[in-house]
N, C-alpha and C positions, 0 to 999 in steps of 0.2 A: 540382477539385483546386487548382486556380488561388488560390479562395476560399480554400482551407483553407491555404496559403503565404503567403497576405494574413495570413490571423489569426494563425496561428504566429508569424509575423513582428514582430506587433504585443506579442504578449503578452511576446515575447521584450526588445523595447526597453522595455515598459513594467516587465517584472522587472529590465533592469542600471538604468535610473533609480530604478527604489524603494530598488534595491542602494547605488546612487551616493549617493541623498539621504539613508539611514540612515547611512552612513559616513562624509558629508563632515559631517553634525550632531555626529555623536563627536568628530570629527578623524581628520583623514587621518595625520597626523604623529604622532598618539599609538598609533595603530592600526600602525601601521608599525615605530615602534619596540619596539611587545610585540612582535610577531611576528617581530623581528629577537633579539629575546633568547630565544624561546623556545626549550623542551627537547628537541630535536631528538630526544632518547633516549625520552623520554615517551610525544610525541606518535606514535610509532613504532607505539604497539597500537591508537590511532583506527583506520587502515585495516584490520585486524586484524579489531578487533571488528562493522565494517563487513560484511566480508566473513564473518564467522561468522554476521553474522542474515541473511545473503542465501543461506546456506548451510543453516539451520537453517528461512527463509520456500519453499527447491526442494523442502527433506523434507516440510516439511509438505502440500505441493502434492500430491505425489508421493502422500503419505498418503491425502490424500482422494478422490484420484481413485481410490484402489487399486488402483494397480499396484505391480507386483513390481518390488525394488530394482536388481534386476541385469536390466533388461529394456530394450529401445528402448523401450519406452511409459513407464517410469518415466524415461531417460535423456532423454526428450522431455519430457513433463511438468518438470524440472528444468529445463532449457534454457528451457523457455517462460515458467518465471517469471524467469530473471536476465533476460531479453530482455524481460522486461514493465518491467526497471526504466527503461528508454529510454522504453517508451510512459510510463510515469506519468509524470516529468520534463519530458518536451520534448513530447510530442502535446498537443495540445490537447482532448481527453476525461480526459487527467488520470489519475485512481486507478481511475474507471467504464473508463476504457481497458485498464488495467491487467488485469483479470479477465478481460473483453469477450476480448483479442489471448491471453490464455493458454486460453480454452474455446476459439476459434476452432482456432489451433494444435494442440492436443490431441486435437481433432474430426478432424483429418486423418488419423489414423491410422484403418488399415483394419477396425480389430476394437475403435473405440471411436465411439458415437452423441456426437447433440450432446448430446440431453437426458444423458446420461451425463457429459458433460464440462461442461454449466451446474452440475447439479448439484454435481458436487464441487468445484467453483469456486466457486461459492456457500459452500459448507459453509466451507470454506476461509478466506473472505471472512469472514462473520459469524464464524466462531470469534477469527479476527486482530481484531476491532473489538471482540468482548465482553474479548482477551484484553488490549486495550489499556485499557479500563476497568477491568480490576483490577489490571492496574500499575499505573496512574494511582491508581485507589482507595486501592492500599496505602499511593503516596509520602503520599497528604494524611494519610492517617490517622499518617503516620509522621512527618509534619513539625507536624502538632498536636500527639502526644505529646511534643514537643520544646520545648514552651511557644508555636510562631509559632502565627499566625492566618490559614489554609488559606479562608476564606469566601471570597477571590474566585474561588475553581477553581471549590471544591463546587458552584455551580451551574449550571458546565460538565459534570460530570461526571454530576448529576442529571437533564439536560438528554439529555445523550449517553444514560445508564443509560434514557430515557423514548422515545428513538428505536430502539432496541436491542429493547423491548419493543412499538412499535410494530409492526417489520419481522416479530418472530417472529408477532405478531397478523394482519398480511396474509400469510403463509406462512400457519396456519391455514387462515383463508379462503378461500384460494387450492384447498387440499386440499380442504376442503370442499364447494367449487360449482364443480367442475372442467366439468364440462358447461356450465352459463353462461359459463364464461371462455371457454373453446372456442367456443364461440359467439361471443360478444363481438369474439373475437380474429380469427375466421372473419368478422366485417362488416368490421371494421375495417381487414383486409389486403386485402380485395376494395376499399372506399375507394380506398386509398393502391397499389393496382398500378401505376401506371404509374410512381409515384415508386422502390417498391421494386424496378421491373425496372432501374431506372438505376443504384443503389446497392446492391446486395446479391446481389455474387456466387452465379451457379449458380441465381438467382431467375428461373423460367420458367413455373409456373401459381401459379395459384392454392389458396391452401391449404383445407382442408374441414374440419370441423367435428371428424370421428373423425378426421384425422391429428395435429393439434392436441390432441385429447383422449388421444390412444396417447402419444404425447409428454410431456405432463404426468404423464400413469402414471409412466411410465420416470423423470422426474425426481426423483418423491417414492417410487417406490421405490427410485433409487440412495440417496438422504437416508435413507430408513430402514435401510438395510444397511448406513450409515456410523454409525449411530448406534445399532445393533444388537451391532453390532461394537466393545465395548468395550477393546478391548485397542489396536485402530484408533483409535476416538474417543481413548483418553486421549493413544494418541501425539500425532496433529494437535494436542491442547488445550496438549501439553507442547511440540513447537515450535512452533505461535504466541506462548506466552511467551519462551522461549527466543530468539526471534524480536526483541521488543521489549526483552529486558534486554540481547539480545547490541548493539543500538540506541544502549543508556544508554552503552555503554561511549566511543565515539569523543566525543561532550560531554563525559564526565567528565575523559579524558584532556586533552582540548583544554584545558580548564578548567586541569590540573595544569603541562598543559607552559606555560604564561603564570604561575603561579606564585599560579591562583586554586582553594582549596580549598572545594570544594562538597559539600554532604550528599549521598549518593549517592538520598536520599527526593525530594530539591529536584530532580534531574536525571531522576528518575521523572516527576516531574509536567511537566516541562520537556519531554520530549520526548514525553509522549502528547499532553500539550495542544496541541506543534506538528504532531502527526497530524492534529488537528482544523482547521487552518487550511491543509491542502492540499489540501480542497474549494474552495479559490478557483483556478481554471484560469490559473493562472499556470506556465511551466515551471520544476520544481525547486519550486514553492512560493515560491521568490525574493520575497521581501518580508514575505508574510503571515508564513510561517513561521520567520523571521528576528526580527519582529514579536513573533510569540508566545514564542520559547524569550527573548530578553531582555525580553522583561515579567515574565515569571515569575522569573529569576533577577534581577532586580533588584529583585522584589518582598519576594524569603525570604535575599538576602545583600547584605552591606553593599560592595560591592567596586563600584568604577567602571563606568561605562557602558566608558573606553574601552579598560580589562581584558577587559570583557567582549564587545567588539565584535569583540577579536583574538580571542579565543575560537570567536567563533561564525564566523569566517572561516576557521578552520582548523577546526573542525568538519565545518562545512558542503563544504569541500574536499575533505576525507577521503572524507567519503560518496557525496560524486556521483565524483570518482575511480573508488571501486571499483566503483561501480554502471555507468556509462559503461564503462568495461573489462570488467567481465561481461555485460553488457549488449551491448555489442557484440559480442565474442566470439561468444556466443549466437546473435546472431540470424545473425552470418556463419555459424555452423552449421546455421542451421533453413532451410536452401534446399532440401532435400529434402522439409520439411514441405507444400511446397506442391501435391508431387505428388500425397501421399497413400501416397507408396508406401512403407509401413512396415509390416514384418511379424514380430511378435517368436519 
């Protein structure tokens, strides 16, 4: 534990220096005075729009797991993704945390399995990332029809669209030779038991070959009853979008209240592409992702670096505001999660 407050620690000063070194290259004084002129009235629907993809990313949760709206398991399920946005942010596992602390959470309830809650965590998960690829996809396609020149993303997005297909290639496989994995899985825990009895709560024998295999069933049959379930699947598909445009909105806002007007296709690609740079375990993303949304907007619009620094300072504010506030919230409610004692 000790470690893990070392490293948090570290990643935590290495994000306000990358913060510090981005903004004192702008200017501090130039960045200070957009942000003193900005539209106080404007900037009003950032948190807004913030707070509707955090609301639109619980449904979707909620969706995939398949629970009922009005239930403690759907009322949990919700809970456990605002509360995931503290792990993604500030834990040091980052967005892998993020899913990881809501299947965990979710699992606790007395009428729902793990494999049942990987699963639709999963599902959940890849639906959010294919559906961040075709926001992304549309802004290029929507800022080439506009006469710019989109080739520096596209081979981000090509790149992404080829890991995407990857992941669905090892879910195959996985289905596939589910007995060798069980197996595989079954040496390899026997390996590492003394490491997994230190870290892995409730971990006390060793696993076997058929519990491991029962397990894997139950995953890829919750997956196929999510995706059996059209009326299910199209909702989850519609709030992970939903999810990502309610996203667009605190940038674009940010953008207007400084008095910079951005194509709403440019703010598409701008903020899937900084989804991409929050695989660096940094907390918040604090740099890379700061990084990424003004490469891109200084790429496809003529407006200053330090227009656009105020910009992304009160973007970036908006967001973790609402996410820290629900996020907190959240998790001072899930104190009961840890009993297990939930019964709808």
């Amino acid at each position: 534990m000790d470690f893990d407050r070392r490293r948090v620690a570290f990643r935590v000063v290495v994000a306000v220096a990358i913060a510090a070194l981005l903004v004192t290259g702008v200017g501090w004084d130039r960045v200070l005075r957009n942000l003193r002129d900005a539209n106080l009235a404007v900037y009003a629907f950032a948190p807004i729009g913030a707070a509707l993809a955090l609301l639109a990313g619980g449904e979707g949760t909620r969706v995939a797991l398949g629970f009922p709206v009005w239930s403690v398991r759907g009322a949990l399920a919700r809970r456990a993704f605002y509360g995931a946005a503290i792990v993604r942010n500030f834990l040091p596992a980052g967005n892998v945390g993020g899913g990881g602390f809501v299947a965990y959470t979710v699992s606790r309830h007395g009428d729902v399995t793990v494999s049942e809650a990987i699963a639709g965590v999963t599902g959940w998960e890849f639906v959010m990332m294919v559906a961040s690829a075709v926001v992304g996809g549309v802004g290029v396609l929507a800022v080439a029809a506009v006469g710019q020149d989109p080739s520096g993303t596209v081979g981000l997005f090509v790149a992404f669209a080829a890991v995407l297909a990857a992941i669905a290639a090892a879910g195959v496989l996985l289905d596939a030779y589910r007995a060798g994995v069980a197996a595989a899985l079954t040496r390899i825990a026997g390996a590492l038991e003394p490491v997994l009895e230190r870290v892995v709560p409730g971990y006390d024998a060793l696993l076997d070959a058929e519990r491991v295999r029962r397990g894997l069933d139950e995953f890829f049959a919750t997956l196929r009853r999510l995706a059996a379930d059209r009326s299910r699947f199209a909702t989850m598909v519609a709030a992970a979008h939903a999810a990502w445009l309610c996203w667009m909105v605190p940038l674009f806002v940010s953008l207007l209240a400084v008095g910079v007007v951005v194509s709403p296709a440019v703010v598409m690609v701008a903020v899937t592409v900084s989804g991409f740079a929050r695989a660096v375990p940094l907390p918040a993303g604090v740099g890379p992702v700061d990084v990424a949304l003004g490469g891109v907007l200084v790429a496809f619009t003529p407006h200053s670096l330090g227009e656009l620094a105020s910009a992304l300072v009160l973007y970036r504010s908006s967001m973790l505001l609402v996410q820290v506030m629900a996020g907190g919230l959240s998790l001072w409610t899930l104190d009961v999660a840890a009993t297990g004692g939930f019964a709808d």
